[in-house]
C-alpha positions in Angstrom: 107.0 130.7 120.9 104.4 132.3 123.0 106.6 133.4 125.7 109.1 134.5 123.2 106.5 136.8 121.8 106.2 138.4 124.8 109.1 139.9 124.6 109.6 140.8 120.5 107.2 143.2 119.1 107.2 142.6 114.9 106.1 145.0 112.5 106.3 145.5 109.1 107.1 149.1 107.9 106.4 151.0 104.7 108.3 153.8 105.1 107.6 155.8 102.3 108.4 159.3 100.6 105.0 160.8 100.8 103.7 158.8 103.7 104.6 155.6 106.4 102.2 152.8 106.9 103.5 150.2 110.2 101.2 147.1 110.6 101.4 144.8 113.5 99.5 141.2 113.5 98.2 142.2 109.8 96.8 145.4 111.2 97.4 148.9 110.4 98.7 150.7 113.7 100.7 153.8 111.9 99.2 155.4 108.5 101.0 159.1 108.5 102.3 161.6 106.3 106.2 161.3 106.4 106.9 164.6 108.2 108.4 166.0 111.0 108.5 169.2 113.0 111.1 169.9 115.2 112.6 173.0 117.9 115.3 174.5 115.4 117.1 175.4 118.8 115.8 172.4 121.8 116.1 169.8 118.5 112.8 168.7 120.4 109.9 166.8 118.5 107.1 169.1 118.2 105.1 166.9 116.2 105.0 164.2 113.5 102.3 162.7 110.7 99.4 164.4 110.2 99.7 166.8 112.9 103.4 167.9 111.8 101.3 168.5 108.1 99.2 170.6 109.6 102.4 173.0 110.8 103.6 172.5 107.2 104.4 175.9 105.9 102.4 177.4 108.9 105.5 177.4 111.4 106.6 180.3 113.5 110.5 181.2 113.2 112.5 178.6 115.1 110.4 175.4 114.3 111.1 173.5 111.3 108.8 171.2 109.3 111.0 168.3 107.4 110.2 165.9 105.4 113.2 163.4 105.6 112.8 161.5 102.6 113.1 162.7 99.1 112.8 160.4 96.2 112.3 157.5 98.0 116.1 157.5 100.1 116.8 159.1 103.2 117.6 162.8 102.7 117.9 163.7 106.7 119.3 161.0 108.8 118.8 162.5 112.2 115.1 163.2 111.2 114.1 159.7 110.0 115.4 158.2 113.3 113.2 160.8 115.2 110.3 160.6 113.0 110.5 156.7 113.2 111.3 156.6 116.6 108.1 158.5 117.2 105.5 156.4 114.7 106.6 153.1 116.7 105.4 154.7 119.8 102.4 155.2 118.5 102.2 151.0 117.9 100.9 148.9 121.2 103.2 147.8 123.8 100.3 146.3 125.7 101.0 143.3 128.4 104.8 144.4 127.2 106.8 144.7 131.1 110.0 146.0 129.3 110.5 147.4 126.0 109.7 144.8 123.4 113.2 144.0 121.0 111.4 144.8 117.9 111.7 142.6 114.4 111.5 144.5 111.5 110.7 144.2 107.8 111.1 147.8 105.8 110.5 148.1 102.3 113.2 150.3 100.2 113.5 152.0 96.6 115.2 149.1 94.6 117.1 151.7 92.9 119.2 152.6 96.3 122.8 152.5 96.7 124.2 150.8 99.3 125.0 153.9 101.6 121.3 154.7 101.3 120.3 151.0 102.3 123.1 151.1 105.4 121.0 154.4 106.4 117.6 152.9 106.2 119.3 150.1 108.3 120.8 152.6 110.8 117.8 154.7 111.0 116.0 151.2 112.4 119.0 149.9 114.7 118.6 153.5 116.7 115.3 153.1 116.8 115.1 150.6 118.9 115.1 147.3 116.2 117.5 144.2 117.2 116.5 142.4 113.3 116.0 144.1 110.4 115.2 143.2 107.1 114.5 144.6 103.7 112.4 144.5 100.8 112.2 145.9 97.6 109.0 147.8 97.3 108.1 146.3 94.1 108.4 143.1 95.5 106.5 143.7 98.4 103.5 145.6 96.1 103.5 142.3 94.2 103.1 140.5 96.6 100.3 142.9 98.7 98.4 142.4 95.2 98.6 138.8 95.5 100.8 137.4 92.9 102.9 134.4 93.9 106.4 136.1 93.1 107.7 133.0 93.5 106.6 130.9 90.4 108.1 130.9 87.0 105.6 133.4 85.6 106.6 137.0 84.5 104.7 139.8 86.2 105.2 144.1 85.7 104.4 146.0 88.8 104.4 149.6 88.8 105.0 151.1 92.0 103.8 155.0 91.7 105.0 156.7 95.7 106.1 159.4 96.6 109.2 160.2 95.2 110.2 157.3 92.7 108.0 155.7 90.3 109.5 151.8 90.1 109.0 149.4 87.4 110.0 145.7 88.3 109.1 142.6 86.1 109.3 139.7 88.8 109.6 135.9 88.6 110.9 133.2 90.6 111.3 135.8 93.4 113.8 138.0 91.8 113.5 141.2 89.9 114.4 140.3 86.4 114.1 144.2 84.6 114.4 147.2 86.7 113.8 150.7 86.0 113.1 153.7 88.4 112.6 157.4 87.9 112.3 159.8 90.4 108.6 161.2 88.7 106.1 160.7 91.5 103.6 162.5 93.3 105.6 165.1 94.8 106.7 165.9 91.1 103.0 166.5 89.9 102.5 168.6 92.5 105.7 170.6 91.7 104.6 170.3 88.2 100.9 172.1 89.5 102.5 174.4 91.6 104.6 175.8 88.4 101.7 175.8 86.0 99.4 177.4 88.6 102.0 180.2 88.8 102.7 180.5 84.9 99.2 180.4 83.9 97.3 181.8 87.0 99.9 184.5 88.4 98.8 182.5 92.0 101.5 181.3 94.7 100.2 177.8 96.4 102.2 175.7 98.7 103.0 172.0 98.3 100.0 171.0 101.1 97.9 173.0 98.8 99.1 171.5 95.2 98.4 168.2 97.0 94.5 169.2 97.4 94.6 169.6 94.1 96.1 166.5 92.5 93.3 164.9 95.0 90.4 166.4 94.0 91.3 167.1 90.4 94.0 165.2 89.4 93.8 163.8 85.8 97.0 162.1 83.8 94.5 162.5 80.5 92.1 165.6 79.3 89.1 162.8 78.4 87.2 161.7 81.3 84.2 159.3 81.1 83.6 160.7 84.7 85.1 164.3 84.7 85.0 165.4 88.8 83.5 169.0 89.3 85.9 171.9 89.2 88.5 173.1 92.7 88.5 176.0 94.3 91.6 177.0 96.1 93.1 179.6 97.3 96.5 181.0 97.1 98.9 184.4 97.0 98.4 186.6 93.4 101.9 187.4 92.8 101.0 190.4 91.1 99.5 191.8 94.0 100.6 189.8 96.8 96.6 189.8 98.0 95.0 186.1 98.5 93.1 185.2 96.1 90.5 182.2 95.3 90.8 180.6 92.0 88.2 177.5 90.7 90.8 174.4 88.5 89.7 171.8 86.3 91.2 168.6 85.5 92.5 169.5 82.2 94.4 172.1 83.5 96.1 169.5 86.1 96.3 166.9 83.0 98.4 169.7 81.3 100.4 170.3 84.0 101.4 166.8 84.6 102.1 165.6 81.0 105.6 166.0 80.9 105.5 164.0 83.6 103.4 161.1 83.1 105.5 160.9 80.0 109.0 160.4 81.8 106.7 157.3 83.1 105.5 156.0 80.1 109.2 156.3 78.5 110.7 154.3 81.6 107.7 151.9 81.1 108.7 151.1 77.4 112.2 151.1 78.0 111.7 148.0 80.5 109.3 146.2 78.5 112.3 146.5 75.5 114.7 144.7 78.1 112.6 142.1 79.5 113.7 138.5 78.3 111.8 137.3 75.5 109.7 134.4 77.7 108.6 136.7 80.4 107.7 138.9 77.8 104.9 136.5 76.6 103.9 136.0 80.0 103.2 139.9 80.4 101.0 139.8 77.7 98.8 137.8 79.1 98.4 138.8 82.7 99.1 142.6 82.0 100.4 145.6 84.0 99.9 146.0 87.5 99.5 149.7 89.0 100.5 150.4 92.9 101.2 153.3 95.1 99.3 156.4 95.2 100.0 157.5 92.0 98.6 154.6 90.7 94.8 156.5 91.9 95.7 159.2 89.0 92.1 159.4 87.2 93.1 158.3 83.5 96.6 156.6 84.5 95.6 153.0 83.6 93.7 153.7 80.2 96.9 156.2 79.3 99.6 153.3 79.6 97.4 150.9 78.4 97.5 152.8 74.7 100.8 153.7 75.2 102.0 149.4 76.1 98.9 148.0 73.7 98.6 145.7 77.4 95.8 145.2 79.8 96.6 147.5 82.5 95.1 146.8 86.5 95.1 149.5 89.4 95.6 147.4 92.6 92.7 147.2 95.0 93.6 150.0 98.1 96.9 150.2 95.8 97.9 152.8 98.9 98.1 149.8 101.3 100.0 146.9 98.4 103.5 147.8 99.2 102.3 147.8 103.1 100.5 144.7 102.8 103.3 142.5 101.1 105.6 143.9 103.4 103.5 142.4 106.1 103.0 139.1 104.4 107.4 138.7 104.7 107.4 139.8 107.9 105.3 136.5 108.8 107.6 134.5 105.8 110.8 136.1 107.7 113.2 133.4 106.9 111.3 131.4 104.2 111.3 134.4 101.2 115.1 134.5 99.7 114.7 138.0 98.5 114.5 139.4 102.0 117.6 141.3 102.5 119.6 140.4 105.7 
């Protein structure tokens, strides 16, 4: 086994809408935004993660910032293989003589078709990965959070990324009820950049929108802990002069409502299909919030009035898809919901 290791490198891949998170022994080596930037006319990598962010909606006519994924599937082939090839050289290859054949566990929107799944696949294989498995993120969350999908006990995980919001209930290691809707953080942000121009005559950019869902995002207008008020700045579209212009949560609670209650509909509508038995079980242990949108100030005590459940934000619920993802790469051939 140990000379075998040598020559196989395995990592375990969250490669997500908003951002990509690659751990190798258990350790984070790759947490970047999802991004690309690339020579419109050399096609050559100018940069990626946080440093292709920095370019984003900054770029000078004939480089192009791209964020490959959308809604949680591939939206640019060519770009995800360049943007992945480029986060695993960023991992180790140290007392590596020739490239390592690399073993792979990604996680994927269980709401995919199977022409998006082939694509994630691809996107690996011309990477540079001889094995390649998947995993459904709400699995993977789960089991980053530290529930043992694998007994006879129903569990609902809601994964909040990106670009897909996924509600799973899970027991002996299948996904029993389903849902997904494509309300995530990259719709609150769309959501803030509309009301911001609606309500504020101000032109802000999705970086910028982002800032602002940070630093003031709310999914209520009640806060026990309100943060202080967010100053940003953006184009008045009356008179096309910058302008600086101070935010408070309530404003970003309003803007995201509609939003938050696309969620809370999908929520209801898979707690009114789960069997009867699991049903029971959910009662007792509760809801369990992942992703980033899961850090939403208010989220939890919003769908716990809406469900009438006990409702649980994952601890670092950022790293819960990353970390179960990890766990089956070290489970490669025991889990039977890893996708060959």
């Amino acid at each position: 086994m140990g000379l075998f290791s040598i020559f196989t490198k395995e990592i375990a891949i969250d490669l997500g809408t908003a951002n990509t998170v690659i751990l190798q022994n258990n350790q984070v080596v790759v947490d970047e935004p999802s991004i690309i930037a690339i020579d419109q006319k050399t096609k050559e990598v100018k940069a990626v993660g946080k440093k292709a962010l920095m370019m984003h909606g900054k770029t000078p006519e004939g480089i192009r910032t791209i964020r490959p994924l959308r809604d949680g599937v591939i939206a640019d082939f060519q770009s995800t293989e360049l943007m992945l090839r480029e986060f695993i050289k960023m991992t180790s290859n140290k007392g590596h003589f020739l490239p390592p054949a690399l073993k792979m566990v990604i996680c994927i929107p269980s709401g995919i078709t199977e022409v998006e799944e082939r694509a994630v696949r691809d996107s690996a294989e011309q990477a540079g990965a001889k094995d390649v498995r998947l995993i459904q993120e709400p699995m993977a969350a789960a089991i980053g959070i530290g529930i043992d999908v694998l007994a006879a006990c129903g569990n609902m995980i809601i994964d909040i990324g990106g670009g897909t919001a996924e509600i799973a209930v899970i027991s002996l290691g299948g996904i029993t009820t389903f849902k997904s809707v494509k309300v995530a953080g990259d719709r609150f942000n769309s959501d803030i950049q509309e009301y911001m121009r609606k309500k504020h005559n101000i032109a802000i950019g999705e970086p910028t929108a982002e800032q602002i869902k940070i630093n003031v995002g709310s999914a209520v207008e009640d806060l026990e802990n309100p943060p202080a008020d967010y100053e940003f700045y953006g184009r008045n579209l009356l008179t096309g002069v910058p302008t600086a212009v101070k935010v408070n949560y309530r404003e970003v609670a309003q803007a995201i409502d509609r939003s938050i209650a696309q969620i809370e509909t999908a929520v209801i509508n898979a707690l009114e299909n789960t069997p009867p038995e699991l049903s029971a079980d959910i009662y007792k242990t509760g809801i369990y919030l992942a992703g980033g949108g899961s850090l939403l100030r208010g989220l939890d005590k919003r769908l716990a009035k809406k469900t009438t459940l006990d409702v649980h934000v994952a601890e670092d619920p950022l790293k819960a898809v990353a970390r179960g993802t990890a766990i089956s790469l070290k489970n490669f051939d025991k889990f039977p919901f890893l996708m060959k």
